[in-house]
Backbone of each chain as ProteinMPNN parsed JSONL, in Angstrom:
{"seq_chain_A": "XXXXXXXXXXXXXXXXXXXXXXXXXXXXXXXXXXXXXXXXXXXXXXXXXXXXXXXXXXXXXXX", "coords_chain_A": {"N_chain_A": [[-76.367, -14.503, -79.832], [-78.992, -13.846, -79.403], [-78.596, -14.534, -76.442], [-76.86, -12.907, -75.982], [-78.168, -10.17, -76.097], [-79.742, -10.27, -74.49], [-78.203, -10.559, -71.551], [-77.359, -7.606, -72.182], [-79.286, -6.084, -71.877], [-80.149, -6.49, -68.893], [-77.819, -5.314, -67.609], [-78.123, -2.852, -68.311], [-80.373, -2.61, -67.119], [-80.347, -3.68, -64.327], [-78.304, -1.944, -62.806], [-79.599, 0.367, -62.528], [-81.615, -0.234, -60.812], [-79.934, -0.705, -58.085], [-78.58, 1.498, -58.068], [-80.686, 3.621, -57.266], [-80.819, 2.9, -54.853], [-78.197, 3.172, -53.081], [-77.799, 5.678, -53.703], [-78.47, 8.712, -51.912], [-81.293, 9.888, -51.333], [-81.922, 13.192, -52.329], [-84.345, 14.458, -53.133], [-86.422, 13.487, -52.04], [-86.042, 13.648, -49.363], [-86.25, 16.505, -48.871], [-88.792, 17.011, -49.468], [-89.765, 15.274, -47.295], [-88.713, 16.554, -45.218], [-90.137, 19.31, -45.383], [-92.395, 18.363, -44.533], [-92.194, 17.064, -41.623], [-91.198, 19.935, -40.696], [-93.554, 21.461, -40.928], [-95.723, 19.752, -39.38], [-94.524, 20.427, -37.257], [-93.76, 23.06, -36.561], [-96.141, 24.087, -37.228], [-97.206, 25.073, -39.094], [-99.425, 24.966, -41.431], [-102.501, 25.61, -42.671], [-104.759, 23.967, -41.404], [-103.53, 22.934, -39.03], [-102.959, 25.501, -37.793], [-105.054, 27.442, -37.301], [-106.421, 26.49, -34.472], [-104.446, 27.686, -32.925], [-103.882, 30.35, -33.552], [-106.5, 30.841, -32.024], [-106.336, 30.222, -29.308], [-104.235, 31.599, -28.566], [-105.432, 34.509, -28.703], [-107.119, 34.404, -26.762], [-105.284, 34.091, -24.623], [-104.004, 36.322, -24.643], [-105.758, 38.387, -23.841], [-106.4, 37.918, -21.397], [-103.705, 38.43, -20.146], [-103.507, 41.019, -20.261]], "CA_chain_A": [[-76.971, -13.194, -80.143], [-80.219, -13.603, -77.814], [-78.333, -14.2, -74.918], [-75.94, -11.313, -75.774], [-78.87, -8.669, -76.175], [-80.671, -10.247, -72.744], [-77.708, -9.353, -71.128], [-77.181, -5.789, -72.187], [-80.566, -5.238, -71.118], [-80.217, -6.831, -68.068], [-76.773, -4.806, -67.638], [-78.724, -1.657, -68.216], [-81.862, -1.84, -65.572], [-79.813, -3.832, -62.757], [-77.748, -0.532, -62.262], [-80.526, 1.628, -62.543], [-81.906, -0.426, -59.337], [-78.713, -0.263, -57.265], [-78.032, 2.995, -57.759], [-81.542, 4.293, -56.383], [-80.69, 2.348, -53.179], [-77.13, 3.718, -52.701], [-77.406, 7.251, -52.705], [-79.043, 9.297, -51.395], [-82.64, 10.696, -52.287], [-82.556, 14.367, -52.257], [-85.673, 15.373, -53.152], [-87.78, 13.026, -51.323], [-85.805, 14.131, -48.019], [-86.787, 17.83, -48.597], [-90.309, 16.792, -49.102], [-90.195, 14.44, -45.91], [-88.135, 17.6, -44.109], [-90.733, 20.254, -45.109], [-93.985, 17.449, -44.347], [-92.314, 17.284, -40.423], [-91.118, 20.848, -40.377], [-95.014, 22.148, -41.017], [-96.094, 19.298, -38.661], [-93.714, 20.603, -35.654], [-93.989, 24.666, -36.263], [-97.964, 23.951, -37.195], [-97.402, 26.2, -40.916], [-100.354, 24.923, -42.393], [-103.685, 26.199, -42.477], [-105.766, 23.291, -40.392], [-102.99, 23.23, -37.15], [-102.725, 27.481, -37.406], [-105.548, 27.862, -36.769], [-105.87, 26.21, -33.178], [-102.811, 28.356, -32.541], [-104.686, 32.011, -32.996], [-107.475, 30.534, -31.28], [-105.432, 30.033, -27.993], [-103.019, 33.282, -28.267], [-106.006, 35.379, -28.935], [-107.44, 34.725, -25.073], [-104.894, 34.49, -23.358], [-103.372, 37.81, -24.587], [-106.471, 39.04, -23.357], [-106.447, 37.835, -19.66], [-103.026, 38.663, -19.614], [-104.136, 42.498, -20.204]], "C_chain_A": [[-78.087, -12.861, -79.149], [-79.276, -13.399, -76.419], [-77.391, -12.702, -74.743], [-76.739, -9.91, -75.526], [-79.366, -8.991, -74.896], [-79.797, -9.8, -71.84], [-77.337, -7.909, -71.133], [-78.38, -4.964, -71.963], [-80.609, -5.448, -69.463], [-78.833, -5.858, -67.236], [-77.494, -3.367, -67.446], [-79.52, -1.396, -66.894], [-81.556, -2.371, -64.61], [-79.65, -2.445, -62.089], [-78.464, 0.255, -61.939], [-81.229, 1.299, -61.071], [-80.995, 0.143, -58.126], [-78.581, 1.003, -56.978], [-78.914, 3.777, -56.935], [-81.331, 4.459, -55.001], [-79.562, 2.918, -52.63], [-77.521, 4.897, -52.659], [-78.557, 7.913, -52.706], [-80.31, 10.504, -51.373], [-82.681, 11.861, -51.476], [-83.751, 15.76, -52.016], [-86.456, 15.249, -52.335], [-87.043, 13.608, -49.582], [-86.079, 15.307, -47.619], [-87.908, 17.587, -48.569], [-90.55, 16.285, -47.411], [-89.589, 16.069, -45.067], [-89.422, 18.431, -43.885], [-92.211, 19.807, -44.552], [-93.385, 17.822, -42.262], [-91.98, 18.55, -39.855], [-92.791, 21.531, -40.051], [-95.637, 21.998, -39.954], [-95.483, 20.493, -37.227], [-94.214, 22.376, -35.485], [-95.045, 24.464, -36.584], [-97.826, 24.991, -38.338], [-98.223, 25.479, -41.422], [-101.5, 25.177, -41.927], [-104.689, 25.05, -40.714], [-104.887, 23.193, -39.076], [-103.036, 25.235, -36.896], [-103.88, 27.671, -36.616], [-106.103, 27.758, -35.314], [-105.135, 27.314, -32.202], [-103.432, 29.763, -32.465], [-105.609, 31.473, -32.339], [-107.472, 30.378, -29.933], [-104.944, 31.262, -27.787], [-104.617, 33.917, -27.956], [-106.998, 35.575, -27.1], [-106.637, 34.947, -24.472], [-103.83, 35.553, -23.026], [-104.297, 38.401, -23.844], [-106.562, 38.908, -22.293], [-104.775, 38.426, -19.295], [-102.863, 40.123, -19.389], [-105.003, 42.79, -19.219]], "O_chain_A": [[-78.133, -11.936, -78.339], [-79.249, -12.457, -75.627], [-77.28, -11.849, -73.862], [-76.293, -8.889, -75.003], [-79.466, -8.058, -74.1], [-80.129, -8.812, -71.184], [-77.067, -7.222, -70.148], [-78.532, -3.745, -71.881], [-81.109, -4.547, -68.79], [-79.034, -5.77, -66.024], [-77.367, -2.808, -66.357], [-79.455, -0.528, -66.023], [-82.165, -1.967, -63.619], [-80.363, -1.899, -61.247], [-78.145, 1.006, -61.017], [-81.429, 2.194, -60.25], [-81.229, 1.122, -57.417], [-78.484, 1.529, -55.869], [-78.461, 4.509, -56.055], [-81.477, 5.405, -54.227], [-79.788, 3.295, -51.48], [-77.657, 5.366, -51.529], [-79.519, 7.683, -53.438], [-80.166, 11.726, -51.396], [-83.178, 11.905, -50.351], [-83.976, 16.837, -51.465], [-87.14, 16.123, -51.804], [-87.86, 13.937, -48.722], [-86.209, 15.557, -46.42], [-88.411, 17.921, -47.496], [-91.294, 16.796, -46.574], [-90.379, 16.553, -44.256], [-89.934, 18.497, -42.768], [-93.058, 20.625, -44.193], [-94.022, 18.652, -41.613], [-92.268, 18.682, -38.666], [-93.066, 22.029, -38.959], [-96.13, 22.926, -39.313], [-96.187, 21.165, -36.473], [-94.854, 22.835, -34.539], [-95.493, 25.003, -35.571], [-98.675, 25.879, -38.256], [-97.612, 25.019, -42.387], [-101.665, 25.005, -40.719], [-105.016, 25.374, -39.573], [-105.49, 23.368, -38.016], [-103.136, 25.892, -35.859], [-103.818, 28.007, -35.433], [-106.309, 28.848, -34.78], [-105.333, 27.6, -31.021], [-103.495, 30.32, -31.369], [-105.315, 32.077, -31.307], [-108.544, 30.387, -29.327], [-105.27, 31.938, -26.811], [-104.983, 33.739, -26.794], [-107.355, 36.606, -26.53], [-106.734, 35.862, -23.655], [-103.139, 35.773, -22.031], [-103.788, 39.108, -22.974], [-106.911, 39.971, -21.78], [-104.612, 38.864, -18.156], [-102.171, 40.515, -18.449], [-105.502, 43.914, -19.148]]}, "seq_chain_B": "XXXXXXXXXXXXXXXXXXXXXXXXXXXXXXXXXXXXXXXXXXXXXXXXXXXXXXXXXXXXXXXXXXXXXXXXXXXXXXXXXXXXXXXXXXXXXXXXXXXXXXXXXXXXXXXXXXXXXXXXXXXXXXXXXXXXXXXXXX", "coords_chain_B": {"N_chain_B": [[-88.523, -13.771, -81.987], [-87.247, -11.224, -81.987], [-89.893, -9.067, -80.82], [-89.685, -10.464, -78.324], [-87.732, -9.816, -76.762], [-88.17, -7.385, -76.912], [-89.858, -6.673, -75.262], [-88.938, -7.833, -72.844], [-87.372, -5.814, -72.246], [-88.936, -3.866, -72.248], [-90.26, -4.421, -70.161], [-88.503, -4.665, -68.376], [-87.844, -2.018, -67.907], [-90.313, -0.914, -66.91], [-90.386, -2.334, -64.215], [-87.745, -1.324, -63.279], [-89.024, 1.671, -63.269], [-90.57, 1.285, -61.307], [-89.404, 1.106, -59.039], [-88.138, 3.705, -59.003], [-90.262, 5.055, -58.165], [-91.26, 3.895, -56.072], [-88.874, 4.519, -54.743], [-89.375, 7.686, -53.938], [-90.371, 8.868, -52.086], [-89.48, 9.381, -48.675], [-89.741, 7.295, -45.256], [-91.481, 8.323, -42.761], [-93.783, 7.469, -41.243], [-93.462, 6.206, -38.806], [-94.2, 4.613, -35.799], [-91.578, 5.621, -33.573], [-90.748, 8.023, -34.924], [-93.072, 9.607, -35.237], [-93.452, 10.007, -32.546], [-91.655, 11.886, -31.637], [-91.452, 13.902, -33.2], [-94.429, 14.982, -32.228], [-93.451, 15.653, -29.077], [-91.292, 17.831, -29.754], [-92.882, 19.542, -31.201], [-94.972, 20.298, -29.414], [-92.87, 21.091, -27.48], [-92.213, 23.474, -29.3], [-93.919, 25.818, -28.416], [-93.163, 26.927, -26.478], [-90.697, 27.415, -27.267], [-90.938, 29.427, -29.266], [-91.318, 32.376, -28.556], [-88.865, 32.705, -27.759], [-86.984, 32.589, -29.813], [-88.43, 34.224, -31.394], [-87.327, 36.973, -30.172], [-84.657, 36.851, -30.387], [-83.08, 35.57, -28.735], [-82.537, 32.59, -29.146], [-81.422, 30.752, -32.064], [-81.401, 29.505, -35.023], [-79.485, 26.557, -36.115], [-76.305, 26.022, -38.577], [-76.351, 23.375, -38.511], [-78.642, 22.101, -38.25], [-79.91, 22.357, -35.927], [-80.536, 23.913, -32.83], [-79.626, 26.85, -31.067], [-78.147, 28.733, -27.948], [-78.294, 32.23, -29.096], [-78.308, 34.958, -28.014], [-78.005, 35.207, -24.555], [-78.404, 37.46, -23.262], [-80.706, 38.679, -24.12], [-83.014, 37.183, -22.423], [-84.716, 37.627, -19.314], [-82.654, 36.528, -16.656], [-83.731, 34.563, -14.82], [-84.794, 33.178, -16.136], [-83.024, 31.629, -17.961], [-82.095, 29.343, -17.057], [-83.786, 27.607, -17.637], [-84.492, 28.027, -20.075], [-82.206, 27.152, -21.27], [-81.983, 24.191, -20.299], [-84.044, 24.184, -21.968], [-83.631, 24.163, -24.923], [-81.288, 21.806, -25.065], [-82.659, 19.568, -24.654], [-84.275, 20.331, -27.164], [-82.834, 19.636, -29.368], [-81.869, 17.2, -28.58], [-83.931, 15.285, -29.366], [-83.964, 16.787, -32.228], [-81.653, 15.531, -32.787], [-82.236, 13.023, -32.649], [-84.025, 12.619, -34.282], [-83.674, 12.806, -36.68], [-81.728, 10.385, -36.964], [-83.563, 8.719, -36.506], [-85.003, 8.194, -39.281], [-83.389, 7.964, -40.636], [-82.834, 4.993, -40.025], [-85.165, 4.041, -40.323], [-85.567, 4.194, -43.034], [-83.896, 2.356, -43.51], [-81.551, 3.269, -44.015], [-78.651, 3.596, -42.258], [-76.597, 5.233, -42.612], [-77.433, 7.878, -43.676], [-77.846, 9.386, -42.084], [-76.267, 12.18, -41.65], [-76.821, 12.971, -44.257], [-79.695, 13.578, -44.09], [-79.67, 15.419, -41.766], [-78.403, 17.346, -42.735], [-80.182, 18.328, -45.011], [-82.341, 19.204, -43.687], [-81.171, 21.336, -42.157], [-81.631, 22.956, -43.726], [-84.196, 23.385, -44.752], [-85.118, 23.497, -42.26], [-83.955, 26.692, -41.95], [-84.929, 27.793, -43.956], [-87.938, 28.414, -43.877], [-87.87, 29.519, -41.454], [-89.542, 32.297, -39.873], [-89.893, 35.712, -40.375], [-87.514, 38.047, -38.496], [-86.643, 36.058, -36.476], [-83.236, 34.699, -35.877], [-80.917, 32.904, -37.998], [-78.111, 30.965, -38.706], [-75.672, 30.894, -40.886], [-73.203, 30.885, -43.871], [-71.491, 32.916, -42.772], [-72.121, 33.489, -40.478], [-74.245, 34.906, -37.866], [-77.274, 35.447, -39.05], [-79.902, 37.794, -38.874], [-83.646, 37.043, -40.41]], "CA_chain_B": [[-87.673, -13.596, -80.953], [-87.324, -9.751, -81.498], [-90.747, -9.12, -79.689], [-89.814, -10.676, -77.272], [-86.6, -9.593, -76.291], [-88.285, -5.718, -76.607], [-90.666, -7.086, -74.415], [-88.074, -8.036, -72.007], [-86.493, -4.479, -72.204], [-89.841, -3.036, -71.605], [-90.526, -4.756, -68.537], [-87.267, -4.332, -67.359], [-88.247, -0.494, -67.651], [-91.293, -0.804, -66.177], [-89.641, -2.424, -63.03], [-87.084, -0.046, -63.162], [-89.364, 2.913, -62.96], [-91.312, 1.216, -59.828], [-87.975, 1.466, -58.296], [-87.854, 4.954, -58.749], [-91.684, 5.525, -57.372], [-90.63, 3.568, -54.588], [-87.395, 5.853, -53.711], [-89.397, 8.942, -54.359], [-90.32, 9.421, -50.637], [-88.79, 8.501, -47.968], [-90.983, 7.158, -44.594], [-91.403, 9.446, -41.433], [-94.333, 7.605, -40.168], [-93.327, 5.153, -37.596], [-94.224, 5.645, -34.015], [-90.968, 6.809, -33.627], [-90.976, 9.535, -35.536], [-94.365, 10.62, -34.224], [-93.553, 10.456, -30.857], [-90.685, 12.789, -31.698], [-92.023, 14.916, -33.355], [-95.157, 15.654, -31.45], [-92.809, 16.605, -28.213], [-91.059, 18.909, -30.792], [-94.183, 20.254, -31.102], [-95.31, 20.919, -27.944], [-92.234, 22.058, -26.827], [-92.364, 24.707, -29.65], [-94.84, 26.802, -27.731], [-92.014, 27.512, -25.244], [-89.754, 27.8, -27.509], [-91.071, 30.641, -30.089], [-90.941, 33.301, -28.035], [-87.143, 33.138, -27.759], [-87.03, 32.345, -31.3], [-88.502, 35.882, -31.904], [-86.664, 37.643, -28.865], [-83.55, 37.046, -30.86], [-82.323, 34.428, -27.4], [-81.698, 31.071, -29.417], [-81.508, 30.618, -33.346], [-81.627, 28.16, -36.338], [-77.896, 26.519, -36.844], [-76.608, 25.721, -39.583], [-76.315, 21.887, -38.896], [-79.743, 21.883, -38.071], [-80.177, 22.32, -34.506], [-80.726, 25.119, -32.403], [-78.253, 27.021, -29.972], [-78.646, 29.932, -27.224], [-77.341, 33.308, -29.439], [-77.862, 35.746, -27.186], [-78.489, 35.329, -23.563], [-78.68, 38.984, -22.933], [-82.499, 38.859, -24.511], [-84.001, 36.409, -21.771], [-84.261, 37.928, -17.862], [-81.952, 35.836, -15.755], [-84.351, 33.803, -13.824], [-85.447, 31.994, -17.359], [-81.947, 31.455, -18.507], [-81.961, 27.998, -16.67], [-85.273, 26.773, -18.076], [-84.105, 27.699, -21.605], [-81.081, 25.753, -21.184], [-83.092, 22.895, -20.551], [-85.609, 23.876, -23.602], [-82.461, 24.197, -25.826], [-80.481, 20.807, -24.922], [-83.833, 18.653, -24.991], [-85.211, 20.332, -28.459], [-81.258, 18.874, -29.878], [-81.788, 16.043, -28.402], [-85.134, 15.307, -30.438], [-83.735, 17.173, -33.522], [-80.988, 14.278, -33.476], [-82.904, 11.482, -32.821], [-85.404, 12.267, -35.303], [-82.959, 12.518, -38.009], [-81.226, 9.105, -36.909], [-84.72, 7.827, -36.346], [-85.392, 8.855, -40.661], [-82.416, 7.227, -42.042], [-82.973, 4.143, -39.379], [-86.511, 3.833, -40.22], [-85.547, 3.827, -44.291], [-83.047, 0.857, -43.924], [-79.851, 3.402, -44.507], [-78.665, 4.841, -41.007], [-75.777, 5.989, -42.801], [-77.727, 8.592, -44.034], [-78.418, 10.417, -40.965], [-75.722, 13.153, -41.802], [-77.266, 14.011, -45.071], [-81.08, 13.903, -43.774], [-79.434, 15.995, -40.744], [-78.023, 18.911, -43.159], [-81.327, 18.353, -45.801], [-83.595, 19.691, -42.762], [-80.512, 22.404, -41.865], [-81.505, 24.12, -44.835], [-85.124, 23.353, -44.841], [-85.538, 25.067, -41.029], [-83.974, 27.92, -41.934], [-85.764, 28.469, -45.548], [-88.988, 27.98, -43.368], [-88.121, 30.417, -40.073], [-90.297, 33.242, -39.581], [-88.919, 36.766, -40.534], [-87.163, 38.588, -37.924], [-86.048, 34.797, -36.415], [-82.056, 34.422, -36.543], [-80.336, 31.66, -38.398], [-76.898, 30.766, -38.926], [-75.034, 31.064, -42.17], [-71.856, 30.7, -43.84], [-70.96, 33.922, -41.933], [-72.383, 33.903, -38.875], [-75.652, 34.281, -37.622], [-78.463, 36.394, -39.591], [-81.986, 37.929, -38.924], [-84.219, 36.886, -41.25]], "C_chain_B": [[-86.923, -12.26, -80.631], [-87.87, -9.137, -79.897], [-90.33, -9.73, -78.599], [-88.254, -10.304, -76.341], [-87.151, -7.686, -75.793], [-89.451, -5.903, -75.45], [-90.298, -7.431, -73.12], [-87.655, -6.683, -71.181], [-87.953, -3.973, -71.41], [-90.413, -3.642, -70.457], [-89.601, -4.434, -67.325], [-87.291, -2.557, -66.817], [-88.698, 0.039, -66.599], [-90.549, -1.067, -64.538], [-88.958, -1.71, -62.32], [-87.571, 1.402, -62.385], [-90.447, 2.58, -61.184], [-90.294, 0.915, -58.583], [-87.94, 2.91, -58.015], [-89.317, 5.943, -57.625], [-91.188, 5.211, -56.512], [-89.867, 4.344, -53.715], [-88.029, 7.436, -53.527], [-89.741, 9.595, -53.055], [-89.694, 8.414, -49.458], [-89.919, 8.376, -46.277], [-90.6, 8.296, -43.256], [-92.635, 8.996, -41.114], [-94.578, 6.647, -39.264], [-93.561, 5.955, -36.659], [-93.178, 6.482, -33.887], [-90.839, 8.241, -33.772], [-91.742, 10.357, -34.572], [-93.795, 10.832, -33.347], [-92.731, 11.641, -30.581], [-91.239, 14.238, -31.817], [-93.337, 15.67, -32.514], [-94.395, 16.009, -29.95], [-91.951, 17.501, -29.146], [-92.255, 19.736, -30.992], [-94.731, 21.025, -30.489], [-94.564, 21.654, -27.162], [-91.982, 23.613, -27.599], [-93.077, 25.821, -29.619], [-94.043, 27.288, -27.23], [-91.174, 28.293, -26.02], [-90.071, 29.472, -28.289], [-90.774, 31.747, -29.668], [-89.358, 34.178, -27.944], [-86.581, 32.878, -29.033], [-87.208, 33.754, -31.835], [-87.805, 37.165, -31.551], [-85.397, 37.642, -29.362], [-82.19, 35.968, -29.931], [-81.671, 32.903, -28.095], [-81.905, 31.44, -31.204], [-81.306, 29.468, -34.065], [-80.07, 28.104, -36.483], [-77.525, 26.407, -37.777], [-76.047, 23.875, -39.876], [-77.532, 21.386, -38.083], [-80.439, 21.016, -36.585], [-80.316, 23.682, -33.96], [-79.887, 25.767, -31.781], [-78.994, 28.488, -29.138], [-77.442, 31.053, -28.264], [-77.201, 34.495, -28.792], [-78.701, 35.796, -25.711], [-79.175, 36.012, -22.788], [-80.587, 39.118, -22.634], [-83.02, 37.914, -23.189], [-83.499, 36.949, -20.041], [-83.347, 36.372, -17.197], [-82.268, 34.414, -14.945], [-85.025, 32.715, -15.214], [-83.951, 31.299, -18.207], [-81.652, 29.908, -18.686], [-82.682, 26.909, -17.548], [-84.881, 26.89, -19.878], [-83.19, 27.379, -21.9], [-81.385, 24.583, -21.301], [-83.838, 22.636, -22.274], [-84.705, 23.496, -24.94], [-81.63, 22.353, -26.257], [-81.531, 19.603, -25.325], [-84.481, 18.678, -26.58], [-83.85, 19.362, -28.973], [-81.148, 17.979, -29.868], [-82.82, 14.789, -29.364], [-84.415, 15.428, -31.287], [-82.631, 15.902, -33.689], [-81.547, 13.027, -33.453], [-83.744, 11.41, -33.655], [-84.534, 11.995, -36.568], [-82.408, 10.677, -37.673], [-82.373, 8.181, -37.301], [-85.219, 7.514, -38.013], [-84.579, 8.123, -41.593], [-82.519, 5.834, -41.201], [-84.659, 3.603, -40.602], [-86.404, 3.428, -42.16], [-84.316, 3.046, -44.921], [-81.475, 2.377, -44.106], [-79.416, 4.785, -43.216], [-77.393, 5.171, -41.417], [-76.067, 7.413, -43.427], [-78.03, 9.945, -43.216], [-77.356, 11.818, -41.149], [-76.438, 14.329, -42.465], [-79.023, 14.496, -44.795], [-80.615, 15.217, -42.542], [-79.43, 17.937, -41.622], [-78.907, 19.442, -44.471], [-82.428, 19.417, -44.796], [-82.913, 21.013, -42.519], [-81.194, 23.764, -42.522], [-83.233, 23.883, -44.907], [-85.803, 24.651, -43.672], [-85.644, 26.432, -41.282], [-84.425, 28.534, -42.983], [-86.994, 28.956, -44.375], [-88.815, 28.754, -42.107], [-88.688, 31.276, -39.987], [-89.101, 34.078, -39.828], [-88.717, 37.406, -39.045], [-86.176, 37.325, -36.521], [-84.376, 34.841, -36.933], [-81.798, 33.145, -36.801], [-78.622, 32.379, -38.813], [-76.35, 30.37, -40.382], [-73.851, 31.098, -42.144], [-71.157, 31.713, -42.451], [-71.01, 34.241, -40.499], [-74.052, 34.29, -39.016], [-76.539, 36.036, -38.426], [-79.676, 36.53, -39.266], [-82.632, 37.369, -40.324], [-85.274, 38.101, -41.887]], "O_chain_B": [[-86.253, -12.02, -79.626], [-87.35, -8.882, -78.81], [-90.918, -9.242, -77.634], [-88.038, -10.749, -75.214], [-86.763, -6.991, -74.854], [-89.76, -4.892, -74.818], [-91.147, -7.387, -72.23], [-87.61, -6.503, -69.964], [-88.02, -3.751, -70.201], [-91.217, -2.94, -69.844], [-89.713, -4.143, -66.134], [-86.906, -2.05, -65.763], [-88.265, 0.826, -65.757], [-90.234, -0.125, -63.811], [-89.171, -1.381, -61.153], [-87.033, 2.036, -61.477], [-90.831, 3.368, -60.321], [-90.553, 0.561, -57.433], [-87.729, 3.313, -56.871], [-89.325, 6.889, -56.837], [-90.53, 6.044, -55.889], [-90.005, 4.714, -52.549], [-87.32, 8.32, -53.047], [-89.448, 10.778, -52.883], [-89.518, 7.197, -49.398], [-90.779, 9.241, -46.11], [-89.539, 8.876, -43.024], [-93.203, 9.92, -40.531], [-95.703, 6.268, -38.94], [-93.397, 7.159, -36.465], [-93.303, 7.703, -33.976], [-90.831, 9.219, -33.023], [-91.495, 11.192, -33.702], [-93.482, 12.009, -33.168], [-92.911, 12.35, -29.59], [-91.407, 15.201, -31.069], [-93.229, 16.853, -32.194], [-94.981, 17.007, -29.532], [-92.642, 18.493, -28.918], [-92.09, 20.93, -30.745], [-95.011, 22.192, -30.763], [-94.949, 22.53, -26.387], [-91.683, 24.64, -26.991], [-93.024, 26.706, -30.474], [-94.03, 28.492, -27.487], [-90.863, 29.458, -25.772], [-89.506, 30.496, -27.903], [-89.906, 32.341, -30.309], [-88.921, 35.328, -28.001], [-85.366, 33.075, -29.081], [-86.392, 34.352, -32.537], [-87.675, 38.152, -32.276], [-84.72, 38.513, -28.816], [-81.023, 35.71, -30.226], [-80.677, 32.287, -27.712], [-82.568, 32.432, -31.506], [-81.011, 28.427, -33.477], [-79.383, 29.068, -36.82], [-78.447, 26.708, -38.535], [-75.592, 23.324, -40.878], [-77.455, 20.402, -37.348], [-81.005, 19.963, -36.29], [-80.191, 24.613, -34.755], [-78.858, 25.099, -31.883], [-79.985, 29.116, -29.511], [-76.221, 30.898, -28.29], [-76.15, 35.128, -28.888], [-79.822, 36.299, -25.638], [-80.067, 35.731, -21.988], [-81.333, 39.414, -21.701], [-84.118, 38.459, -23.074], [-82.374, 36.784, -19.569], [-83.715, 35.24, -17.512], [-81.501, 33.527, -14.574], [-85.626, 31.654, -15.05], [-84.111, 30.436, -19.07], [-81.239, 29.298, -19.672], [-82.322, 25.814, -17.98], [-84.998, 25.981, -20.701], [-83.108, 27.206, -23.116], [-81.121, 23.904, -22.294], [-84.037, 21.766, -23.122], [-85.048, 22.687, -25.803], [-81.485, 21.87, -27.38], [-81.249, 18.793, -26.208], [-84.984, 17.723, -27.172], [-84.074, 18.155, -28.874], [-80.512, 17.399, -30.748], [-82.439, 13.729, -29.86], [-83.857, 14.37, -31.581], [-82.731, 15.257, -34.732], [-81.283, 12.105, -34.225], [-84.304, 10.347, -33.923], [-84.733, 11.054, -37.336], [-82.933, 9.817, -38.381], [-82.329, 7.229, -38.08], [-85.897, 6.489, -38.09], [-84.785, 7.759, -42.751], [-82.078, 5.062, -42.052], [-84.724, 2.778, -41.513], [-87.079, 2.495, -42.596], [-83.862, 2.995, -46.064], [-80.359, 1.926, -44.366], [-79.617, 5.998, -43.14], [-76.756, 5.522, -40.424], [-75.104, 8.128, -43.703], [-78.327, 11.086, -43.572], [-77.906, 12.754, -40.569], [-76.687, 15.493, -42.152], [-79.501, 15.548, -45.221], [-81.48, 16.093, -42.509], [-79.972, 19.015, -41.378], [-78.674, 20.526, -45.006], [-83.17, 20.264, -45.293], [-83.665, 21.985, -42.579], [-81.292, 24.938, -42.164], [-83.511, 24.927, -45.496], [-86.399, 25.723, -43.771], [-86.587, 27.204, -41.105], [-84.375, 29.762, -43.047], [-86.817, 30.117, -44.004], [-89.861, 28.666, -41.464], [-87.566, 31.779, -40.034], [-87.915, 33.772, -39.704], [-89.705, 37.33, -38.315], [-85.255, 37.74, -35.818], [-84.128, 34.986, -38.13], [-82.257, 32.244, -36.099], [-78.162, 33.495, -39.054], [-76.815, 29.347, -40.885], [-73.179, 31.25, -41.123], [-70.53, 31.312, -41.471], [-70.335, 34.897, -39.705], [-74.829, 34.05, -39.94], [-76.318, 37.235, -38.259], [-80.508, 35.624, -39.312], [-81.893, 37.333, -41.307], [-85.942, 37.871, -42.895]]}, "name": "protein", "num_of_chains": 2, "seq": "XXXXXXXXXXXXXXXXXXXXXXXXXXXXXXXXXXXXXXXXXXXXXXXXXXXXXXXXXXXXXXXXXXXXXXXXXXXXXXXXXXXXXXXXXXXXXXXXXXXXXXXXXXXXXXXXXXXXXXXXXXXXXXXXXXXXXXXXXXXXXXXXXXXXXXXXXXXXXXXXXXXXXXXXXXXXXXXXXXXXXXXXXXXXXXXXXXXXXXXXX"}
């Protein structure tokens, strides 16, 4: 009886490991996508601004 | 010998769920990566311009391509050939580098067509991307 219930628990939360590892995390890959998308096009506030700070001269010399 | 069997279960839980914390991100910050990404970076100064100009667009297997040549004078055509083939070259190695870097480089397809759809959520309006149909302004 013990050993029968230790396995059906043990039966239960193996799988639940395995399975994480096989396929393929969704969510966390859109997070990681939109973390190096921001990085690369500079969409967040602390790289933007840099970015007008540059345009904004050298529109003006090029006038 | 209840207790302790539910005691079993609930550890096994617990374990369980620090499995799932674990999977819940995946890594992007090996050198690799970086190094990738910051020339991605840098080269997207160059690139924007023709990004807005309507000259290259967002694919939809998450890379870039020249869509209309027309938009860029003649004498830059070359140079954004170059800018084009090099960003691609990046955009695949970073994905390889993503499913490499988190033990499952068979994954590099679906991290490839995860970002497809990320780019083009994320392009600036008036920016084309590529869709079932063919290619759209934004």
């Amino acid at each position: 009886m013990k050993n029968w219930m230790l396995g059906l628990a043990l039966v239960c939360v193996i799988p639940a490991c395995v399975t994480i590892n096989i396929y393929f995390p969704a969510a966390a890959a859109e997070k990681a996508a939109d973390k190096i998308i921001d990085d690369v096009w500079q969409l967040k506030n602390g790289a933007a601004k840099p970015n007008v700070n540059n345009e904004d001269p050298a529109a003006s010399t090029a006038k | 010998m209840k207790k302790i069997l539910l005691g079993l279960m609930l550890l096994g839980t617990l374990l369980a769920s620090q499995f799932v914390v674990a999977a819940a991100d995946l890594e992007v910050n090996t050198p690799a990566i970086s190094a990738i990404k910051n020339s991605m970076q840098s080269r997207h100064a160059q690139l924007a311009p023709f990004y807005a100009s309507g000259a290259i667009g967002l694919t939809k297997d998450g890379l870039i391509a020249v869509r209309d040549a027309n938009a860029v004078p003649l004498a830059q055509r070359g140079a954004l050939t170059g800018l084009v083939k090099d960003e691609n070259a990046d955009r695949s190695k970073l994905y390889k580098e993503i499913a490499v870097a988190n033990g499952h480089p068979e994954w590099q397809p679906e991290i490839q067509s995860t970002f497809a759809g990320r780019w083009i959520d994320k392009a600036q309006s008036g920016w084309w991307v590529q869709g079932a149909g063919g290619w759209t302004q934004k």
